[in-house]
C-alpha positions, 0 to 999 in steps of 0.5 A, a space after each residue: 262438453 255438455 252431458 249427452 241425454 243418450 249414449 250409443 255403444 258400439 258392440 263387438 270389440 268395445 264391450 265384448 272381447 273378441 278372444 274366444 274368436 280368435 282362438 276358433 277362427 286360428 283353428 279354422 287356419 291351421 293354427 294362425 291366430 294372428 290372422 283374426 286381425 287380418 280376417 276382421 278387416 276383411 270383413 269390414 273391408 266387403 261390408 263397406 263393398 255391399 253398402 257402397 255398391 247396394 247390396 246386403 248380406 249379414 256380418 255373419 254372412 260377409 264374416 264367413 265369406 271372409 274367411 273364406 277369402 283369407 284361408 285362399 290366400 294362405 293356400 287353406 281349403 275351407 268351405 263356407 259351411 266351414 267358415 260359418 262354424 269357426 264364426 257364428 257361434 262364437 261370435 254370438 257368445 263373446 264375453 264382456 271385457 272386465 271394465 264393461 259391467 262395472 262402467 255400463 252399471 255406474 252410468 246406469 245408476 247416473 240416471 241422466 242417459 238414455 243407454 243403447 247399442 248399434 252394431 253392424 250385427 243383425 237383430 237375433 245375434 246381438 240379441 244373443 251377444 247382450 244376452 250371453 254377456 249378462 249386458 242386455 238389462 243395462 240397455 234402453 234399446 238395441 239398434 241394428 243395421 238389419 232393417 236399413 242394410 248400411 253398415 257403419 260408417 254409413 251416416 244413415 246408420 247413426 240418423 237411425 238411432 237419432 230419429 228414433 231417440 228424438 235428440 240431436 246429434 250433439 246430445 247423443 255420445 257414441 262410444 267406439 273401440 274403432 276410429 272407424 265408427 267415431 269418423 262416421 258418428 262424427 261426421 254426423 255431429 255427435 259427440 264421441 268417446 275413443 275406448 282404447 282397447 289393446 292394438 286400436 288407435 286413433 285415425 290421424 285424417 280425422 277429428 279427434 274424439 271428444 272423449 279418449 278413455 282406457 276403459 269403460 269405467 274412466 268414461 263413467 268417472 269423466 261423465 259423472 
């Protein structure tokens, strides 16, 4: 592949580690941490509800309504004020996984890229994320959803981050924990790097990322 002139990231999960949440959202369900899994999809599940059907309301506001949602189905009382406590302060405040810093940094000193995110979060809280995780130096830019209202996958989501970039599809890389992401970035014609972080896998019914890594810093080694 030739050496893109951008790369996008992916935020939640791909360099920040969702652990604090689960430890507060396993809280809010009486203990059961092994239903973050379970809420996330949810969430991700009514973001593509609102972008299909037209509507919007923010990751915290679709995250909490969630939660909601999976504490019924356990037969948990909770209410939204509830949901939005267990979510948006740690959500806001995630560390960085251990490769994040080491790999941003060595593509950074690369020099050859132009480094921004684009999340599904609104502008003020992946603002505080980057912020909080002592990531938001590393980046040119910060793009998000909020002014458009599609989420990813939508390909408007990428065509986005592309116009304002002024590149083409193929020299803009996007780097995802989730084979969601990468189907719609390559949809759209980008190049595309799958960061296998623990219990995330490929999506069979789709192209095969260019790139397939353990971790951020073998994609600097690899890109370099």
């Amino acid at each position: 592949m030739p050496a893109p002139k951008a790369i996008i990231f992916d935020v939640n999960e791909t360099l920040l580690s969702l652990a604090p949440l689960k430890v507060s959202v396993g809280e809010a369900l009486d203990g059961r941490e092994e239903l973050l899994p379970l809420w996330f999809s949810t969430m991700l599940h009514y973001s593509l509800v609102e972008t299909l059907s037209g509507t919007y309301h923010s990751f915290g506001e679709i995250g909490s309504a969630a939660l909601v949602m999976v504490a019924e189905t356990q037969g948990i009382e909770m209410s939204m004020d509830g949901a939005r406590a267990a979510i948006i302060p740690p959500l806001r405040s995630l560390p960085a996984h251990a490769d994040v810093l080491p790999g941003l940094t060595a593509l950074r000193k690369d020099g050859r890229f132009q480094m921004v995110t684009l999340t599904n979060s609104n502008d003020a809280g992946v603002t505080s994320q980057l912020t909080k995780a002592g990531l938001i130096a590393l980046f040119d830019k910060v793009y998000t959803i909020e002014s458009l209202k599609k989420y990813k996958p939508h390909p408007d989501a990428y065509q986005k981050v592309l116009t304002d970039l002024q590149l083409k599809p193929e020299e803009v890389l996007m780097v995802a924990a989730h084979a969601w992401d990468l189907a719609g970035a390559k949809n759209v014609g980008l190049q595309t790097a799958f960061v296998a972080r623990p219990g995330k896998t490929l999506y069979p019914n789709a192209a095969r990322p260019d790139y397939v890594v353990k971790d951020l810093q073998e994609l600097a080694e690899i890109l370099k």
